[in-house]
N, C-alpha and C positions, 0 to 999 in steps of 0.2 A: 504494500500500500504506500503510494504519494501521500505525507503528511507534511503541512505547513505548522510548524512547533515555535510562535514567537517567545520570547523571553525565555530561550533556552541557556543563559547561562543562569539564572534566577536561581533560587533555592530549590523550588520545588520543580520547576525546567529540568535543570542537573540533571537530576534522579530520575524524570521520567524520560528522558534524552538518553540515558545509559539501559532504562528497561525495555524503550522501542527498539533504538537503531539495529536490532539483531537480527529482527526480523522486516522490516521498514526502510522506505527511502524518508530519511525525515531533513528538509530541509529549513533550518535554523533562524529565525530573524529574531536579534537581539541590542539595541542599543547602546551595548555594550561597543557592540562592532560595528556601531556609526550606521546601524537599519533606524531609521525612522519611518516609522510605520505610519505617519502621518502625509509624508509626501515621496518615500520609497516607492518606485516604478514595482509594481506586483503585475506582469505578464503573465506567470504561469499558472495553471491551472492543477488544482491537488483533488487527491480522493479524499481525502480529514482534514482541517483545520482544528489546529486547539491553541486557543487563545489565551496566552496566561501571562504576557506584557502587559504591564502596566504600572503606577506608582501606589504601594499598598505602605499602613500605616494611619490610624487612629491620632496618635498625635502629630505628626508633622504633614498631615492635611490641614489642620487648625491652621500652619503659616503658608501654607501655598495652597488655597481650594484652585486659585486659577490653572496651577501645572496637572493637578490632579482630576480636574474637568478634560484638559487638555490630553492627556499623555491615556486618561480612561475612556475616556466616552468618546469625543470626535476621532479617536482615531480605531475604537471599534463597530462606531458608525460608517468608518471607511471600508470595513472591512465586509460589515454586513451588506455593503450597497453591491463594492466588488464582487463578493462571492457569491450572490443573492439564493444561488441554488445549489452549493457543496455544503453537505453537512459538516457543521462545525460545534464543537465546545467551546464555550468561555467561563473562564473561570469568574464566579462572583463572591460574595463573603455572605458568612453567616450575618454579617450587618445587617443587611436589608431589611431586617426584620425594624429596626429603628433608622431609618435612613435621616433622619429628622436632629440625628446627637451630632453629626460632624460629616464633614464634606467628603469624607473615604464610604461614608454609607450611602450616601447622598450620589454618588458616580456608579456606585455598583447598583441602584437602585434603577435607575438611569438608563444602565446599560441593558439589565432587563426589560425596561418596556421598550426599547429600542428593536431588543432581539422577538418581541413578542410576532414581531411582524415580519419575522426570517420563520420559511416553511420546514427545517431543518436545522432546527438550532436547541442545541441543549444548555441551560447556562446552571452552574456546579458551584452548588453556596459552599465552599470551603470554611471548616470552622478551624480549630486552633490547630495548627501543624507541627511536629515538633523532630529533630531527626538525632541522631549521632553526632551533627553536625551543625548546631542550633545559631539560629541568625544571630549575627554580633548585634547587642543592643537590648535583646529581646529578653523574656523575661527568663527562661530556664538557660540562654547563656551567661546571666547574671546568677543566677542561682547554682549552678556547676562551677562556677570561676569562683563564687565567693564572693559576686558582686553586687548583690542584692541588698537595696539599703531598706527596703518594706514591702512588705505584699498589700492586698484589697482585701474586701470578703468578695469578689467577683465569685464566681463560680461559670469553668470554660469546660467547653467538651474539645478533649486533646485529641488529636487523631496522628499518629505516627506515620512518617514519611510512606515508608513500605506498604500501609493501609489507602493510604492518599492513590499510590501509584495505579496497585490493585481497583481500588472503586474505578479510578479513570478510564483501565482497560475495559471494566465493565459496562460503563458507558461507553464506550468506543464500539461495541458490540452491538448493543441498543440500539434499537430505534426509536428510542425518550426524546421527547420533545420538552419544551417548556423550562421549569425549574425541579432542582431535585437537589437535597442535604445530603452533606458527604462529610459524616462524621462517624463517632460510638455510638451517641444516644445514650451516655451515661457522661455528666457534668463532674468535675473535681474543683473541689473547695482549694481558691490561690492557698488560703491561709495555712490549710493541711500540709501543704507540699512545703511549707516554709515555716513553721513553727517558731513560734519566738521572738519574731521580728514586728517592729512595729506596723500596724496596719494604718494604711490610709482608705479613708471614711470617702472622702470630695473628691468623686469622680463623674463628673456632670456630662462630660463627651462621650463616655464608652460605658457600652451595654455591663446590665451586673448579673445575669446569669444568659448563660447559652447552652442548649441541646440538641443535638441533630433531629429531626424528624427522621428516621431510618428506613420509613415502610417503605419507600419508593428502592431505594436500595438494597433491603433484605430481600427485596421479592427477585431482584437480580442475581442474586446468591452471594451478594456479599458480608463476608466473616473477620470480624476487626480479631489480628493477632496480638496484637499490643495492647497494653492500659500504661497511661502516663504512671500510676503508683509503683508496678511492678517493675517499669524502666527503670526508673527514679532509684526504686532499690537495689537492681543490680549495679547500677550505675556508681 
């Protein structure tokens, strides 16, 4: 299969970039590598599109909603117009759910009613991802390094890289249309994973509990091997 893979060096890219090419022709667009998907010459024509470029981040949409309108929506609107009839993925955030707390919810929210009107388009609310590998900044690469100055009483539903990759083949498989959760369907308490440390109470931009709705995904046959606890432990 021709797949168009943007934001293939990205976190979650990486690893689905290293689970396809085996089988796949996947060709790569990444900003990384000077592709801007915004006014990038797109001639060819793919059997899959999966779309997972873009600028992600709860707080540092607060100082730039302009590049994150920008770099999210117009330039997946560009892609829905181009491809109007190749099935494609796009990756969306468990946000959505509150598009209304900050401008990262507010693009992915966006982007869904955009793709509402793509005859072949799945968009895939990614909820908390976490890998061996954890983004510098984030919250369990601060908590493994020892850099963790508070947690929340948030409560996230973690879904490990290798479960992420798994749901997406499964979707690739599908003929899902619309929206679909890609998570556990079981939420972990910040506070639990971090014991001891002061909690912060004031968080007005970012959602304080998340859970995946699963059904859509169980019924795919999807089985989460991981739990953020039992990581954490071996870890």
């Amino acid at each position: 299969m021709k797949i168009m893979l943007t934001g293939h060096r990205g976190f979650i890219g990486t690893a689905l970039l290293n689970r396809l090419r085996e089988h796949n022709l996947i060709i790569g667009f990444d900003l990384v590598d000077g592709h801007d998907l915004f006014d990038i010459a797109l001639p060819e024509e793919f059997d899959l599109i999966i779309h997972l470029a873009g600028k992600s981040g709860v707080r540092d949409s607060m100082d730039d909603p302009a590049g994150y309108w920008h770099n999210n929506v117009e330039v997946t609107k560009r892609l829905l117009t181009r491809y109007s009839q190749t099935r494609m993925l796009i990756a969306s955030s468990s946000s959505v759910y509150e598009p209304h707390l900050n401008p990262y919810a507010a693009s992915k929210f966006v982007i869904e009613q955009a793709a509402y009107e793509h005859p072949n388009c799945l968009c895939m609310r990614f909820h908390t991802v976490y890998s061996d590998k954890p983004r510098k900044g984030m919250f369990l690469q601060k908590l493994l390094d020892g850099e963790l100055e508070y947690t929340t009483n948030h409560l996230r539903d973690f879904i490990h890289i290798d479960d992420l990759c798994d749901a997406i083949e499964l979707c690739m498989m599908s003929k899902l249309t619309g929206t679909i959760d890609i998570g556990t369907g079981v939420p972990t308490s910040i506070m639990d994973l971090a014991p001891g440390l002061p909690v912060m109470l004031s968080t007005p931009n970012e959602r304080q509990f998340t859970c995946a709705n699963t059904s859509k995904l169980s019924k795919l046959g999807f089985r989460p091997k991981h739990s953020i606890t039992q990581y954490l432990k071996n870890t």
